[in-house]
C-alpha positions as CSV (number, residue, x, y, z in Angstrom):
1,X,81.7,-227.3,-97.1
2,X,85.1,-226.9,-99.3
3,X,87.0,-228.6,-101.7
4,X,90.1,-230.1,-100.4
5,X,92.7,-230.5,-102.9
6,X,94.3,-233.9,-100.8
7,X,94.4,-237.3,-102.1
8,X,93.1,-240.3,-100.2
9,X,96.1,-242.5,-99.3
10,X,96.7,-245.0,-101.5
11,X,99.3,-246.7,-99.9
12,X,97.0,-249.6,-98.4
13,X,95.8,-252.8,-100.3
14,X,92.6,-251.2,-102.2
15,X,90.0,-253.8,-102.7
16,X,86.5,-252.8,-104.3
17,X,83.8,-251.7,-106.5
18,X,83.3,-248.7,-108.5
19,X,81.0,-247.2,-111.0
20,X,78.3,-244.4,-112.6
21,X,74.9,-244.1,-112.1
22,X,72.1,-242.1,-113.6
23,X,68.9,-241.9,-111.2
24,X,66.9,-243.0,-114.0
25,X,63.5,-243.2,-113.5
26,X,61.6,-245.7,-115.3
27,X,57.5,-246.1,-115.5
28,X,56.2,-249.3,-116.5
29,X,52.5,-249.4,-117.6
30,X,50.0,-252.4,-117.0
31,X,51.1,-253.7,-120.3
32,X,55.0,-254.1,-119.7
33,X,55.8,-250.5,-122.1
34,X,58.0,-248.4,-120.2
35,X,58.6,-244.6,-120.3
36,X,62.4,-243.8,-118.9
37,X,63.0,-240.2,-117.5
38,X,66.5,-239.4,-117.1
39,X,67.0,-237.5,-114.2
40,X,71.3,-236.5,-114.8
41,X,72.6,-235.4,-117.5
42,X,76.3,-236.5,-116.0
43,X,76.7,-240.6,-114.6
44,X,77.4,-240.0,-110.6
45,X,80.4,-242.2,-109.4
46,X,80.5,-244.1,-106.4
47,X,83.3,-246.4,-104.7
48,X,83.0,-248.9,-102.2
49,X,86.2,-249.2,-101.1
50,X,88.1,-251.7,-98.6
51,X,91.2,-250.7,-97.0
52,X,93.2,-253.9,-95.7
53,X,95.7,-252.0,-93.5
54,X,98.8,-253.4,-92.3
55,X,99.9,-251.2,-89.2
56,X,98.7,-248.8,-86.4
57,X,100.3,-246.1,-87.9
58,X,98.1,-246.5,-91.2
59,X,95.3,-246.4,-89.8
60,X,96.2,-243.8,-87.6
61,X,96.6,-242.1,-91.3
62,X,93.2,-243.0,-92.3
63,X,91.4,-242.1,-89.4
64,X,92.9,-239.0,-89.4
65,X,92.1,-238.0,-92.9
66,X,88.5,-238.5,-92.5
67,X,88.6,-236.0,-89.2
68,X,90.4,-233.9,-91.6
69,X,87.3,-233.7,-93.9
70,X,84.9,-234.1,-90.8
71,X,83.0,-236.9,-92.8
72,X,81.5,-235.8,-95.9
73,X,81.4,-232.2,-95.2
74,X,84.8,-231.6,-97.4
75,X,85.4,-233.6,-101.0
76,X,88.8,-234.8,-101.6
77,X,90.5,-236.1,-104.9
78,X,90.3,-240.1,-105.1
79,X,92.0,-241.9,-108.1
80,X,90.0,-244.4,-110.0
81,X,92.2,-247.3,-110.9
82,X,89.7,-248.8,-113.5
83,X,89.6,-244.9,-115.1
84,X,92.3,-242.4,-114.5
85,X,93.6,-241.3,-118.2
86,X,92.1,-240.0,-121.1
87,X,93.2,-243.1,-123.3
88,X,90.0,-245.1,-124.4
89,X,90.7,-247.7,-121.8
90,X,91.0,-245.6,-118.9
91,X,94.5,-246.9,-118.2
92,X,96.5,-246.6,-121.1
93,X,98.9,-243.5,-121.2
94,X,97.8,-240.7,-122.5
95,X,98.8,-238.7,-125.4
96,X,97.8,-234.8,-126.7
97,X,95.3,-236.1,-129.2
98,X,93.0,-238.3,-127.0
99,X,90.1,-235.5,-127.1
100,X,89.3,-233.1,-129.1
101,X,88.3,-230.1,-126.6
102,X,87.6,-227.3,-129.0
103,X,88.0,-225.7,-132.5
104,X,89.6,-222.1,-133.0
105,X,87.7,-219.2,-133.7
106,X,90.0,-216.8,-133.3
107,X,88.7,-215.5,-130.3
108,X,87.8,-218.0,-127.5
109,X,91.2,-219.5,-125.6
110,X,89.7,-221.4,-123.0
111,X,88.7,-225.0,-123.7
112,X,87.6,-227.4,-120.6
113,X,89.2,-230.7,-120.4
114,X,87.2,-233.8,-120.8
115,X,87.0,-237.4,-121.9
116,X,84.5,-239.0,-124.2
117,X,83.2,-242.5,-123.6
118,X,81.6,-244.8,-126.6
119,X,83.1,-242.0,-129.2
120,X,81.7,-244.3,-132.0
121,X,78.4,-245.1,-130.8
122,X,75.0,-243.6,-131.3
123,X,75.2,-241.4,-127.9
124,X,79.3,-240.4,-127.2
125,X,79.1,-239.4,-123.7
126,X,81.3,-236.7,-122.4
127,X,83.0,-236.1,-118.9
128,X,84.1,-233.1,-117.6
129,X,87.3,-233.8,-116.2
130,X,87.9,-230.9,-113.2
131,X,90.8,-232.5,-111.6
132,X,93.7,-233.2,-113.9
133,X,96.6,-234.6,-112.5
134,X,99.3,-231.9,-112.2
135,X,101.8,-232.1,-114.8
136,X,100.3,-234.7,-116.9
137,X,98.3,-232.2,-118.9
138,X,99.6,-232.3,-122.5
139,X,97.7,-230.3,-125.5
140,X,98.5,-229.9,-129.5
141,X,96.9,-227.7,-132.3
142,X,95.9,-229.6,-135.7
143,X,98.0,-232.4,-134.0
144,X,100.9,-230.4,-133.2
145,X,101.9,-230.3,-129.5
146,X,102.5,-226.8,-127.7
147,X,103.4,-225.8,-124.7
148,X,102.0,-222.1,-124.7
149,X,99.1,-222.9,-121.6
150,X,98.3,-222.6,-118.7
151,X,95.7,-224.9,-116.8
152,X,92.8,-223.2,-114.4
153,X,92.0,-224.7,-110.8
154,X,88.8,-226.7,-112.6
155,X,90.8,-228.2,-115.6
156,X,90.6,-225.9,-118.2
157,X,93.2,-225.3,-120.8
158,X,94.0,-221.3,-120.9
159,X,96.0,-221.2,-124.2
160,X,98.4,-217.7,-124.8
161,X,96.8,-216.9,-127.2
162,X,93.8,-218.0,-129.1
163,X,93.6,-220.8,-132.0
164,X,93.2,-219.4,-135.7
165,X,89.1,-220.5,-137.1
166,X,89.5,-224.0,-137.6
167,X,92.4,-225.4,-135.7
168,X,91.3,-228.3,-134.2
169,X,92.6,-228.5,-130.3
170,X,93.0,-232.0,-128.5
171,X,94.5,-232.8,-125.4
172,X,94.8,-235.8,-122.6
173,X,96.2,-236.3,-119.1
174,X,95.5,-238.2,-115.9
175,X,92.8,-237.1,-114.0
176,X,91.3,-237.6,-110.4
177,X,88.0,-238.3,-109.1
178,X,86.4,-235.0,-106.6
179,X,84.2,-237.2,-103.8
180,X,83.1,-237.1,-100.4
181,X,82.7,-239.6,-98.2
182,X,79.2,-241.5,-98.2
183,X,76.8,-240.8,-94.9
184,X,77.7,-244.4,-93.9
185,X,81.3,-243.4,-93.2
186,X,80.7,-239.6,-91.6
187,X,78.4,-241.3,-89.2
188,X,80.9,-244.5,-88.1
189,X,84.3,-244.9,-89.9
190,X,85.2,-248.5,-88.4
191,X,88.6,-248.9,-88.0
192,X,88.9,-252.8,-87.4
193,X,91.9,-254.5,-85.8
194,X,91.7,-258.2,-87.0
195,X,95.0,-258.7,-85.4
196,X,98.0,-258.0,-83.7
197,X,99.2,-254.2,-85.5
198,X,96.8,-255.9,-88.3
199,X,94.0,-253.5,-89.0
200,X,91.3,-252.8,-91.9
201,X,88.0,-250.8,-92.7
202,X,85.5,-253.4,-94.1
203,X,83.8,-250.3,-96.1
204,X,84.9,-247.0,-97.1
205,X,82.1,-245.8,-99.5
206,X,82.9,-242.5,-101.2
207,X,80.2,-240.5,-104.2
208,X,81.7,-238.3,-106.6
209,X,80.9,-234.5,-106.1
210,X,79.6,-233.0,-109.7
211,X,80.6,-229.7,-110.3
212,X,79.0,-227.1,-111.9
213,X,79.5,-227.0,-115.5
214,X,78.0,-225.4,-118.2
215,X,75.0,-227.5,-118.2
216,X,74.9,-229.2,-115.1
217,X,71.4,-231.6,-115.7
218,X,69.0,-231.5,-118.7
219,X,68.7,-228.4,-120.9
220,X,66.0,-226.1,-118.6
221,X,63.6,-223.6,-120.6
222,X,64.0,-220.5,-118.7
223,X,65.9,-217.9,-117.2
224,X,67.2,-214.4,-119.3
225,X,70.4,-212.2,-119.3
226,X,69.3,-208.5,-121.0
227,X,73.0,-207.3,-121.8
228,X,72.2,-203.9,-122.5
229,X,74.3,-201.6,-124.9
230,X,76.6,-203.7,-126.4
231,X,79.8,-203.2,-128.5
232,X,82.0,-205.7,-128.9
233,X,82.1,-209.9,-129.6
234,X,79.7,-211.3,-127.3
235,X,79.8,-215.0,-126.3
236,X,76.4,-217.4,-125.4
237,X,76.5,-220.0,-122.4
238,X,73.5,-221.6,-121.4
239,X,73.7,-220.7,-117.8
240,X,73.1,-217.0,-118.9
241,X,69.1,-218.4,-120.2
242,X,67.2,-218.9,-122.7
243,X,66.5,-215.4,-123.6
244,X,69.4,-213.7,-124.7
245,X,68.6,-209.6,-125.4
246,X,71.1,-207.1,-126.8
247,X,71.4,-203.6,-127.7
248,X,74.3,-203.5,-130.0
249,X,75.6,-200.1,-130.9
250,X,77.3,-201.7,-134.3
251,X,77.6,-204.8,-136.0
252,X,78.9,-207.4,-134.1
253,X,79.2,-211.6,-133.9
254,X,77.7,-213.4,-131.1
255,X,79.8,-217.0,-130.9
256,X,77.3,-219.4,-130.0
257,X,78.7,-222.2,-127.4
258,X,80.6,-225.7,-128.4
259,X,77.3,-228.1,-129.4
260,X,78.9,-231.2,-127.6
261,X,78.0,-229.6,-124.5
262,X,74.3,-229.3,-125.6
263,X,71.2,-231.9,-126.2
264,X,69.9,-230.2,-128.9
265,X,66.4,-229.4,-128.9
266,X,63.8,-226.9,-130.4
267,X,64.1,-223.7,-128.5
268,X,67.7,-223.4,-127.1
269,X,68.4,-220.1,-127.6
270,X,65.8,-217.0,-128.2
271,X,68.1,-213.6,-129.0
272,X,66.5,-210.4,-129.1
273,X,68.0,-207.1,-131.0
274,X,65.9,-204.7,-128.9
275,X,64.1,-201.7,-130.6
276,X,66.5,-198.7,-131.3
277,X,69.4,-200.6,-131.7
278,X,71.9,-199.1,-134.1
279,X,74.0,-202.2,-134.9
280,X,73.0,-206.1,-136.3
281,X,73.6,-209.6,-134.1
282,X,75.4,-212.3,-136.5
283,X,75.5,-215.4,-134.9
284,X,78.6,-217.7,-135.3
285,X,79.3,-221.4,-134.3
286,X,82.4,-222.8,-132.6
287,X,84.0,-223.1,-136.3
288,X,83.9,-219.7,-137.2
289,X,81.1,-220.1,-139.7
290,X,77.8,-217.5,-139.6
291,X,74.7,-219.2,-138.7
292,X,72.1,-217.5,-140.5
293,X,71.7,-213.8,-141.6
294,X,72.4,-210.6,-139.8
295,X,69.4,-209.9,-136.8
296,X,68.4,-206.4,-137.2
297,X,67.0,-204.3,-134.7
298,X,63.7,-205.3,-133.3
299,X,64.3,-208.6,-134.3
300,X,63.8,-211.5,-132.7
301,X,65.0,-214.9,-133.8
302,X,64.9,-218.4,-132.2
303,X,67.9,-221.2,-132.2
304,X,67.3,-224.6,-132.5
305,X,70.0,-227.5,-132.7
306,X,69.3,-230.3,-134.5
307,X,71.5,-233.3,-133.5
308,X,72.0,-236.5,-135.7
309,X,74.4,-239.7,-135.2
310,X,77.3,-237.6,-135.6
311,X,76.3,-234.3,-136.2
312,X,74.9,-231.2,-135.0
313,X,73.1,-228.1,-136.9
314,X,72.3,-224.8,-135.6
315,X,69.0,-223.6,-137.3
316,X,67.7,-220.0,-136.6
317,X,64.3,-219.2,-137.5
């Protein structure tokens, strides 16, 4: 299986219905309480889709396409019409200070492109956007637009060189939807004639395709990444595990990640100066600020993250 980077054809009458899902599972005792289990971290898309086709020749375009991506072996890109910019409507044009993406440290230069949904409510939920629409992609530091980027295959803003601690970057674009095509379609895509040179497809279901991202479903309690001798800035993502070892050979920061990609929770981090070591571990957040003091050698020290409405705390202890 591969991504394909091809659009369906939107060149047909679209009619249908789109929208995320969670795979919540909810357990209801004898007296009506419930218990909810949320099994994604990220809301799953899916589109049912009707294409009203006017000619032979488009749905000689259609069928085609699908043998092109032999069913639902290959994704595609598919455009959202009810959600395609980073404005808060989904619809609006976009501007460079829809999101806020990241904060300079001095050091970091790559920021992923997202979109936040219900900024202002208890739970802001945030989107990794992967497929940007080429040329759409427009950023600015402390509100000041630049040009000095380049954008990765999975939608990540490469600046030229890295924001000073503290500058605030934003961005926006248009974005697409990576999907497949649902079972329903790789096992019969019905090509309907309902008239003379007047055909349709009564159903074209597609499911969006989640990519890996830094944390893909809930925060998981395990894994470890020993990085040995050690000399230079070190930088945490949660796909390395939860325990973090080092051997640094001098004093040097470890940048802990950007907290709106995190949960928060108890033990999200354990980092371990190992025995010997002739440097110290001072961790730093995503604003340039040390969290906690220096970890000496044969130290070990746990990181928590405490989240409120609209905050979030690193605490070592």
């Amino acid at each position: 299986m591969a991504f394909h980077d091809v659009s369906l054809p939107d060149d047909f009458e679209y009619q249908g219905i789109s929208g995320a899902g969670f795979s919540t599972i909810v357990q209801e005792t004898a007296s009506g309480h419930e218990f909810r289990v949320a099994r994604q971290a990220q809301g799953r898309h899916r589109f049912r889709l009707r294409k009203a086709l006017q000619t032979s020749s488009e749905a000689a375009a259609i069928k085609a396409f699908g043998l092109g991506r032999r069913g639902s072996l290959h994704s595609f890109r598919l455009k959202d019409w009810a959600d395609y910019t980073t404005a808060s409507d989904g619809v609006s044009a976009h501007s460079g200070t829809d999101v806020i993406i990241g904060t300079g440290d001095g050091t970091e230069n790559t920021f992923q492109l997202i979109k936040v949904y219900d900024a202002a409510g208890d739970a802001p939920y945030q989107r990794t956007i992967t497929l940007p629409v080429s040329g759409t992609v427009v950023v600015t530091l402390d509100n000041a637009a630049t040009t000095a980027f380049t954008l990765s295959a999975d939608g990540q803003v490469v600046m030229n060189s890295a924001p000073t601690s503290g500058v605030v970057v934003r961005a926006g674009c248009e974005f697409d939807v990576p999907v497949r095509f649902a079972s329903e379609v790789d096992q019969f895509m019905q090509l309907q004639a309902t008239g003379y040179e007047i055909w349709d497809i009564p159903t074209l279901d597609c499911i969006e395709v989640l990519s890996e991202v830094e944390q893909p479903e809930r925060w998981f309690a395990g894994g470890a990444t020993d990085h040995g001798a050690v000399s230079t800035t070190q930088v945490l993502a949660l796909n390395g595990g939860m325990l973090q070892s080092y051997a640094p050979s001098t004093a040097i920061n470890v940048y802990l990640p950007p907290v709106a990609r995190i949960p928060g929770g108890g033990q999200i981090f354990v980092i371990r100066n190992q025995t010997g070591s002739a440097g110290s571990l001072q961790l730093v957040d995503e604003g340039g600020s040390n969290v906690g003091s220096a970890i000496s050698a044969g130290t070990t020290k746990t990181v928590a993250l405490a989240r409120g409405s609209t905050t979030a705390t690193w605490i070592v202890y």
